[in-house]
C-alpha positions as CSV (number, residue, x, y, z in Angstrom):
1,X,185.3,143.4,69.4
2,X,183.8,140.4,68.7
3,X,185.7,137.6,66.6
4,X,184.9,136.7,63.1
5,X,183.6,133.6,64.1
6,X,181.5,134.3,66.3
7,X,179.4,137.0,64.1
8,X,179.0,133.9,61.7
9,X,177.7,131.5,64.2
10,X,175.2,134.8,65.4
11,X,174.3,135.6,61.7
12,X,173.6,131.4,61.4
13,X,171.6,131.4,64.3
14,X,169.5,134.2,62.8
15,X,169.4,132.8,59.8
16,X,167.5,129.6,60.9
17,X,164.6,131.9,62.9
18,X,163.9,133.5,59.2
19,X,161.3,132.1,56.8
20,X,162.3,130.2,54.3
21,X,161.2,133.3,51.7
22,X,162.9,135.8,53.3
23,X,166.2,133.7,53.3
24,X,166.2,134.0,49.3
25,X,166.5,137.9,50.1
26,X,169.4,137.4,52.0
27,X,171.0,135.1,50.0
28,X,170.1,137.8,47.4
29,X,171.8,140.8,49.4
30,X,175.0,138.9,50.2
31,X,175.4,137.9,46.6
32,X,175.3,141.9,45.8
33,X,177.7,142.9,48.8
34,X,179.9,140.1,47.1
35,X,179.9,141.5,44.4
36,X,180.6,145.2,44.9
37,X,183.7,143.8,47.0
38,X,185.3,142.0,43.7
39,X,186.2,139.0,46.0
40,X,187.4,136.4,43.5
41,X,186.2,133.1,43.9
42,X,188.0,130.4,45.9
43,X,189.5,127.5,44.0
44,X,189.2,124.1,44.7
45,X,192.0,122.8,46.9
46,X,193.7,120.0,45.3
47,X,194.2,117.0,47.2
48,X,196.3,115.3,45.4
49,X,199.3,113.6,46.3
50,X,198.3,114.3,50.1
51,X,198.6,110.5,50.9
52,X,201.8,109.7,49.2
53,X,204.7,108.2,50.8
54,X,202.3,107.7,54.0
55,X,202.4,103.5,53.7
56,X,199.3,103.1,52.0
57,X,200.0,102.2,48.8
58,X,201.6,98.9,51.0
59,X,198.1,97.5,51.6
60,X,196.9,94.5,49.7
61,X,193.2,96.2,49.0
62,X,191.8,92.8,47.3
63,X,192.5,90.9,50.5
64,X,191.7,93.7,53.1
65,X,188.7,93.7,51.0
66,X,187.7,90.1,51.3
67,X,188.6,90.2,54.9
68,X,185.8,92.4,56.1
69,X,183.1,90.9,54.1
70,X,184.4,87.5,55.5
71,X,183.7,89.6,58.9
72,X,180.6,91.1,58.1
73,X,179.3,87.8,56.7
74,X,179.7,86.2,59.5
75,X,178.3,88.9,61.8
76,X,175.5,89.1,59.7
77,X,174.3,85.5,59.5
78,X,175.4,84.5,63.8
79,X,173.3,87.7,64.9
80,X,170.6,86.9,67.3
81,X,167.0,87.9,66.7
C-alpha cells in the first residue's frame, strides 16, 4: 500500500492538470468529507519561548545592525558597472 505521502503528492499533481473551475468543486467536496469526519481544527503552534536560553538574547542588535549597513553601504557604492 502506498504511503500517505505519496497519495498527496499524486492528488497535487492532479490537482494542477485541473481547471481552475473545477478546482472550486474539489475544494468544495473535501470541505464536505471534512466535515462528515468531525476532524477538529488544528491550532496554531506556539512558538514561543523556542529561542530562549539559546545565546541570543547576548547579541548587541543596535551594533550588529549598524554593522551590515556599514557592509552593504559600502558594497553598494564600490560596485562596478
Amino acid at each position: 500500500m502506498r504511503s500517505k505521502a505519496l497519495k498527496k503528492i499524486e492528488i497535487s499533481k492532479k490537482l494542477s492538470l485541473m481547471p481552475e473551475h473545477k478546482i472550486d468543486e474539489v475544494n468544495d467536496f473535501v470541505e464536505f468529507i471534512i466535515s462528515k469526519l468531525h476532524v477538529r481544527k488544528r491550532k496554531p503552534a506556539r512558538l514561543c519561548g523556542v529561542w530562549k536560553n539559546k545565546g541570543f538574547e547576548n547579541i548587541d542588535i543596535e551594533s550588529e545592525l549598524k554593522a551590515v549597513r556599514r557592509d552593504l553601504t559600502d558594497s553598494i557604492l564600490h560596485r562596478k558597472i
